[in-house]
N, C-alpha and C positions, 0 to 999 in steps of 0.2 A: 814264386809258388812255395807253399809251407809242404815241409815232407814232416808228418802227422803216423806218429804209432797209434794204432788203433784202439789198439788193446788198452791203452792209456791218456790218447789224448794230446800227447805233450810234445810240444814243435820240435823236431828232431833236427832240422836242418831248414833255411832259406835257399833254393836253388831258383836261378834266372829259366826263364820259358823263352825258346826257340818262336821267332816270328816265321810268317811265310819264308822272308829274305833267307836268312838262317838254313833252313829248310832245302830253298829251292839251290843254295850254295853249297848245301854240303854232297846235295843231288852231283852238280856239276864234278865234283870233285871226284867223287864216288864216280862219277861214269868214264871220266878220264885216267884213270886208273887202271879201270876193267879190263884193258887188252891187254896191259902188262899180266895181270892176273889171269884172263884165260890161254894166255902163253906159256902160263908156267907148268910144268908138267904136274901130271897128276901124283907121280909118287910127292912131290915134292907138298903140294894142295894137301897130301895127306899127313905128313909130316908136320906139318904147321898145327893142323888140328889135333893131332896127338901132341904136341905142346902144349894146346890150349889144355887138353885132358890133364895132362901133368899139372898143371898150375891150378886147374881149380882144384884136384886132389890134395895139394899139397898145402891151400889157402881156405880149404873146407870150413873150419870151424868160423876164421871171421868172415866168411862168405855167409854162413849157417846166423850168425849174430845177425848180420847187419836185418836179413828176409825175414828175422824174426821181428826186429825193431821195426818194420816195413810194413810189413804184415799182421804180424799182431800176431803169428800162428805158435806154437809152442815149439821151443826149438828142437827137442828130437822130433815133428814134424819138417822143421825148418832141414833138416839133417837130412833126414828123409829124400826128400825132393832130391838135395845134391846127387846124392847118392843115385838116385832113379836117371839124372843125367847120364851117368857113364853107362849103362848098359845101351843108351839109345848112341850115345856116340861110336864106341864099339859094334851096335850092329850099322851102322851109317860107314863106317870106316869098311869094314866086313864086306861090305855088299857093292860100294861106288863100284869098283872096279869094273864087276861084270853085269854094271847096270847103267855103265856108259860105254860099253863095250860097242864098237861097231855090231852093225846084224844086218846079214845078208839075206834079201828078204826073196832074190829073183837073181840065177846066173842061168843064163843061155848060151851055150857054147856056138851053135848053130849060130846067134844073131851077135856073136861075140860083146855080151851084154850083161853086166852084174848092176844089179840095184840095191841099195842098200842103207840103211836110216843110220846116219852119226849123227851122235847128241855133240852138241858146244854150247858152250858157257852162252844165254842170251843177256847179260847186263847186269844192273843194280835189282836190288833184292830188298823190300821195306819189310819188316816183321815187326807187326804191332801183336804184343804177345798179353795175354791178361793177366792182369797186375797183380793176383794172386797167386800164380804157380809159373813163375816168370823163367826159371830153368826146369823143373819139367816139362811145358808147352813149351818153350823154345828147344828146346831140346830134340823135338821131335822134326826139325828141321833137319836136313841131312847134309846141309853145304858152308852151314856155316854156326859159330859158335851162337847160345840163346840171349837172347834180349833179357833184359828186366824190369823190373817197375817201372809203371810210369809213375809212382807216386815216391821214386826213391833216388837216391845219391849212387843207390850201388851201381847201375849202370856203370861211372866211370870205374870198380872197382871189377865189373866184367869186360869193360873196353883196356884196360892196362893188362889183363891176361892174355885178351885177342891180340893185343897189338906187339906183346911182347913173344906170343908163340909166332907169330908172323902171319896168320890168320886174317888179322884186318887191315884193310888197306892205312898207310901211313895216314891220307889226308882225314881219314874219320873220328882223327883220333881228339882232335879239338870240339867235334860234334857231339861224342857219345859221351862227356866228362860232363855235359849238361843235359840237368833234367827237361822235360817240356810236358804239356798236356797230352799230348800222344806221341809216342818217343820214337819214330824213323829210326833203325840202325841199318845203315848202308853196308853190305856185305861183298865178298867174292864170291861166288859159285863156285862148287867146286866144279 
């Protein structure tokens, strides 16, 4: 598949397309995984993604380059958008806590009886995110770092900050380094 600056036309990059197979394997991997990750505790869940925070911050301008080459948008738009990522992860970060809080919805002392809804992690997580505002709309995810183009390279350049904040599961990390026509990132919930 040709990754094509818009704004210009000009083949930026040849990246290989994911088949079913592909697909259905990096699935497997992604779900085998998953109980290590909802075992982990949640301060810890949080900490990873506040790495991931650090690292795009700190990686902003070629992060800001590449969505401009990608997209065609102007790069203080391209800037923008980053930028628009951190307040959604801060309020995501803010709010998990007491929004997987247990909640006791019925205690009956009489019928010695408490009811009560706990959230747990249900599995793998696919975010097909639209390929023009790929860290703003993903962003608005709350469990896991955002996707990006599907018509781009940067993926692997958002999968080498998840996988180095400790955010993405190890096996995802040969999946997300390639583009495809609709691009699966396999995540952890938090």
């Amino acid at each position: 598949m040709r990754v094509v600056n818009p704004a210009t036309g000009e083949v930026l990059r040849e990246v290989a397309e994911a088949d079913r197979a592909a697909v259905a394997a990096a699935y497997r991997r992604a779900r085998a995984a998953q109980p290590a990750w909802a075992a982990t505790p949640l301060a810890a869940r949080c900490a990873a993604i506040r790495r991931f925070r650090a690292l795009a911050v700190e990686r902003a301008e070629p992060l800001a380059r590449t969505l401009t080459l990608e997209v065609g948008k102007p790069i203080t738009q391209a800037r923008g958008e980053l930028a628009g990522l951190l307040p959604r992860i801060d309020f995501f970060l803010a709010e998990v806590e007491g929004a997987l809080a247990d909640e006791v919805v019925l205690t009956s002392l009489a019928d010695r009886l408490e009811e009560r809804i706990r959230r747990e992690p249900l599995g793998v997580v696919a975010n097909i995110s639209a390929w023009n505002y790929p860290w703003y709309v993903g962003g608005n995810k709350p469990a896991y770092p955002p996707t990006c183009s599907r018509r781009s390279w940067a993926p692997g350049m958002s999968a080498r900050c998840s996988s180095r904040s400790g955010s993405t599961p190890s096996v995802s990390r040969g999946r997300t380094r390639r583009a495809s026509r609709w691009r699966p990132r396999w995540r952890r919930a938090l």
